[in-house]
N, C-alpha and C positions, 0 to 999 in steps of 0.2 A: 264931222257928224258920223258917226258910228255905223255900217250897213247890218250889223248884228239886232238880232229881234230882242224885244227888251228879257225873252226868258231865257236866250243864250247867253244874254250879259250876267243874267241874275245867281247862274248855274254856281253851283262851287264841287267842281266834279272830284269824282274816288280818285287817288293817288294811291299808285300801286305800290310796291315795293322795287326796290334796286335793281335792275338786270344787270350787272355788271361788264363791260368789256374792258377784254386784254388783261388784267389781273385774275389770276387764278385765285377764290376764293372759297373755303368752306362756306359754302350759301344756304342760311338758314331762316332768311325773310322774308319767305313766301308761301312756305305750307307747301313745298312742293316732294312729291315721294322720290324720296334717298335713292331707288331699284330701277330698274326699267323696266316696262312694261313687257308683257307676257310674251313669250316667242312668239306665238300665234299672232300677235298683229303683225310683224315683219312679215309673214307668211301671207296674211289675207292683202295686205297691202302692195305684193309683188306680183297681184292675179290684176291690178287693176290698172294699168297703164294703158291699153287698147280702148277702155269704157270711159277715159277722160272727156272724148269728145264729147258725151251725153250730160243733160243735166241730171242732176241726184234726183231719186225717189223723195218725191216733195213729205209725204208723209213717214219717210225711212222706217217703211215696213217691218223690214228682215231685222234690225236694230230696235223697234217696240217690242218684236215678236219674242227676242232674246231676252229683252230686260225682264219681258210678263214672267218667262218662262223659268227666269232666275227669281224672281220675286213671289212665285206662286200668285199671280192676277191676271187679269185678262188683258190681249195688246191694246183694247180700247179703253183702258185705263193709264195708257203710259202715251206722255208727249217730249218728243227729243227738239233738242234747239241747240244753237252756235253758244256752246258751257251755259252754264248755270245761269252765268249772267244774265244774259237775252233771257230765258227762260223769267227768270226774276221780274227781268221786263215789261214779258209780258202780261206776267201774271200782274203786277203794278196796274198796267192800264185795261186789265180786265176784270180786278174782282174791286178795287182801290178807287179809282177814279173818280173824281168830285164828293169822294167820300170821306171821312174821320178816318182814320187809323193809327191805331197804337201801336207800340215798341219799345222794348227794353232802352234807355239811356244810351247804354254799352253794350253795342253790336256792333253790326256787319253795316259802314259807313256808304254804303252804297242806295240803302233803304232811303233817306231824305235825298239823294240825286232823282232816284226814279219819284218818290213823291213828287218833287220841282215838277218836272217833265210832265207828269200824270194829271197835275192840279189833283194833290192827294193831302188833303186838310194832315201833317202829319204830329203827331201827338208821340211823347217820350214817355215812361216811368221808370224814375230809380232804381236800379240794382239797389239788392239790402247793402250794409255794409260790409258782408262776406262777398260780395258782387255774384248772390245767387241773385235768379230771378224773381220777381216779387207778383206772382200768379193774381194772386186778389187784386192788387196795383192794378192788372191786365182786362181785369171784368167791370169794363164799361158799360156794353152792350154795344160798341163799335169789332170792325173787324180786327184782326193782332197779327203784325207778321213777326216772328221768330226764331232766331238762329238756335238751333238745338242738336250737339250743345253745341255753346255761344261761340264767338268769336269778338275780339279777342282772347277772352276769361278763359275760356274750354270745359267750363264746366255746362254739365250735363241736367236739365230738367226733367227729372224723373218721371216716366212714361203715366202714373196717375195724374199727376197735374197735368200733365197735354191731353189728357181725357177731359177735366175740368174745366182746363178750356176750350173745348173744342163742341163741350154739352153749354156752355155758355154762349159762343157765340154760335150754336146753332138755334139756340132758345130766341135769340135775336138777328135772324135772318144775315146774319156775318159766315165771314172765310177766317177759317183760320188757316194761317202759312206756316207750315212747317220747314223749314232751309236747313238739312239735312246734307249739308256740306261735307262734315266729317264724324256720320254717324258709323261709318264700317269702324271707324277703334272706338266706337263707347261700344256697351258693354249690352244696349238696345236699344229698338228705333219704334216710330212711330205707325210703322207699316202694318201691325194689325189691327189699328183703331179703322182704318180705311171702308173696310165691309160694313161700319157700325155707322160711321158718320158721310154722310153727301156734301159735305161745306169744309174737307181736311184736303188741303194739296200738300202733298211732301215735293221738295227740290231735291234733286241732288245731281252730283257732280263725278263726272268720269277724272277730274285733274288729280285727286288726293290719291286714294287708296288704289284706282286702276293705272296710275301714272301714265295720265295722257293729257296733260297741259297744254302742248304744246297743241294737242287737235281740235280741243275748244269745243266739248259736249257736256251736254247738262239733258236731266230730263224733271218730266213732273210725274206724279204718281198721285191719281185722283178719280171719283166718282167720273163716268162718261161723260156730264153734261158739263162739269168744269172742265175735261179736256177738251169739247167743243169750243168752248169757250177761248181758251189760249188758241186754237186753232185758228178759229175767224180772227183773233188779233196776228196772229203770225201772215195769216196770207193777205192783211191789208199792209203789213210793212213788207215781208220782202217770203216768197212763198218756196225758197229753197236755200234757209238757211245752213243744213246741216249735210255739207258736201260727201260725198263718194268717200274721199278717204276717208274721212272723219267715221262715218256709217260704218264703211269697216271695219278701222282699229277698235272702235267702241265693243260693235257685236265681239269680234277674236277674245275680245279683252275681260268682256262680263263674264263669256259663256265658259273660258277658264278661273273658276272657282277655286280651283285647288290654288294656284299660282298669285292669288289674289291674295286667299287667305292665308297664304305664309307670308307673303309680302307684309301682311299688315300686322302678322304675330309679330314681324322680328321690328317693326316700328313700336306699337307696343310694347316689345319687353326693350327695348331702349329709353322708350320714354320714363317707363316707369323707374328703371335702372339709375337715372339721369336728377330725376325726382326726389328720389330714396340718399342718394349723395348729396345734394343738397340742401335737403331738410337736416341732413346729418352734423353739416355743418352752419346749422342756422341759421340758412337762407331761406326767406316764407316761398316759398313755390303752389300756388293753387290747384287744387285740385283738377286732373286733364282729362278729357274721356275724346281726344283727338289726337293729333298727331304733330301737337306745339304744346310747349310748357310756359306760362305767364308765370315769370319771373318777378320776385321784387330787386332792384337793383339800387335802389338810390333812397335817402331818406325823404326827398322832394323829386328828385329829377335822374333818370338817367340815362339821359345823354352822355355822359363822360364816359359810362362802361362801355355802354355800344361804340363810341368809339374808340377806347381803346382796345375793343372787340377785333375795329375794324384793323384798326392798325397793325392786329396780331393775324387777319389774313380770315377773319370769322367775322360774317355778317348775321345780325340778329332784328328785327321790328322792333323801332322805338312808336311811339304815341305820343302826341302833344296835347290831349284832353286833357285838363286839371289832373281829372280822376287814377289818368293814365301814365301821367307822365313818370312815377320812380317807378312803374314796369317794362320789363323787355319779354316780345317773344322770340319765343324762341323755338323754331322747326327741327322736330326730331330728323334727323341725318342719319347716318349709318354707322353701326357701333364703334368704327374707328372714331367716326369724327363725334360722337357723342362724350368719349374719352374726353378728349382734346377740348372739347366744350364746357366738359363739367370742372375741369382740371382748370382752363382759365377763369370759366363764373367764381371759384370759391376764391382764386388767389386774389383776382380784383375785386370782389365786392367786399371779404375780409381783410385782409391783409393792405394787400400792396394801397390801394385807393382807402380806405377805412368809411366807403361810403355808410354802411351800416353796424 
């Protein structure tokens, strides 16, 4: 007999992508930034050995106060949490809970685990056939959570339609989610709807663009009384999520702009670089406003390229959803290995394999 409660048996949790050990590989299955992060964390991170003994500032002050300050908002508009994730989490059992919520089809597969968890009735609508988002599909009058842009896809839903809906599910007492994951390479975000709408929480994540993965910070950006909100859920789970160090790589990391913003030009002009070669040699590649290219690879399926991706020492994101399966993504890297990437996509998906 099972000592597992019937909703931990029921779960069917995110599956991340490959960490690899012991083989050196060009790793491009995780959306993670090619550079390292800004000298300045090394720096803030070398003042804090002595302060370990103490716990973290529960509400990591000096890190809202930097994010306000790069965002143009106020700190009582920004909530930080252990990455995005948690943050997601929370937001799940605070605006979601025992309620209806919709979502694109094809997103971010961690939405239906927190639903499970949350008891969140959760509800799909189809990407169109270009695997844009399908805005009117969204206007229920239930809440919407939204990766923007998408993930897998990387395409980007243009800053009018997030108005659209964000005036619809205000008309209707809903939250709209914004998960603004890898909004620093599109091209805009939904950060000034914010002042206009009380019911718009934006997510985002220090792992992409400020490359800090490995520190595991995420924040929200939202009217005061929804950041209340994620609050009283955070200090009924665990009320000092986002550690010392974490607080400080983040703050070093935002509050250098410059360092940020080159980082993520030279992702950018690789991406697009990578794209433009590809199309060239006609391979469909979807249009990206992040910092991965959704590939088509296979006529039904590709499996085969990714592996013999892998075999050539290059890991890339397969999918196993119908919809998903002849796409690969694929994480912009650094202009070497973007070379090397683009160089084997055309030989095997034309050529050598003939899968297209």
């Amino acid at each position: 007999m099972p000592y597992e409660s019937d909703l931990a048996l029921s779960l069917s949790p995110y599956v991340a992508g490959e960490q690899p050990k012991g083989q050196t590989f060009i790793k491009l299955n995780t959306n993670e930034n090619p550079y390292p992060p800004s000298p300045r964390v090394a720096e803030a991170l070398s003042r804090l050995a002595d302060s370990l003994r103490l716990y973290p500032d529960t509400d990591a002050t000096r890190l809202r106060e930097a994010i306000a300050k790069v965002n143009g908002i106020g700190p009582d508009m920004v909530f930080c949490g252990n990455g995005s994730d948690e943050v997601l989490a929370f937001a799940f059992a605070a605006f979601f809970a025992g309620k209806r919520l919709l979502a694109p089809d094809v997103t971010y597969s961690f939405y239906p685990v927190y639903s499970q968890l949350f008891g969140v009735e959760y509800e799909t609508v189809p990407l169109r056939e270009d695997f844009t988002v399908d805005t009117e599909g969204l206007m229920q009058g239930a809440p919407v959570a939204l990766a923007n842009p998408n993930a897998p896809t990387g395409i980007m839903l243009p800053i009018p339609e997030i108005r659209r809906l964000a005036e619809h599910c205000r008309a209707n007492g809903a939250v709209l989610l914004v998960d603004e994951a890898y909004a620093a390479f599109a091209p805009e975000n939904a950060l000034p709807l914010l002042a206009e709408f009380d019911n718009l929480l934006i997510v985002r994540t220090f792992s992409k663009s400020h490359a800090l993965a490995g520190m595991r910070v995420g924040y929200a950006l939202g009217q005061p009384a929804l950041i209340d909100a994620l609050r009283r859920v955070r200090d009924s789970f665990n009320s000092y999520p986002t550690d010392r160090l974490a607080q400080a790589a983040a703050e070093a990391a935002v509050l250098d702009t410059a360092y940020t913003d080159e980082a993520v030009r030279r992702v950018v002009a690789a991406r697009d670089k990578c794209r433009a070669a590809l199309l060239a040699a006609g391979i469909e590649v979807l249009p990206s406003a992040t910092n991965f290219l959704f590939v088509r690879a296979g006529k039904e399926d590709a499996a085969p390229v990714q592996q013999a991706l892998r075999n050539e020492g290059i890991l890339v994101r397969h999918f196993t959803a119908p919809r998903l399966k002849p796409w690969l993504r694929v994480t912009v890297g650094t202009e070497e290995d973007m070379e090397k990437v683009t160089e084997a996509l055309i030989r095997l998906i034309t050529t050598e394999r003939g899968i297209i």
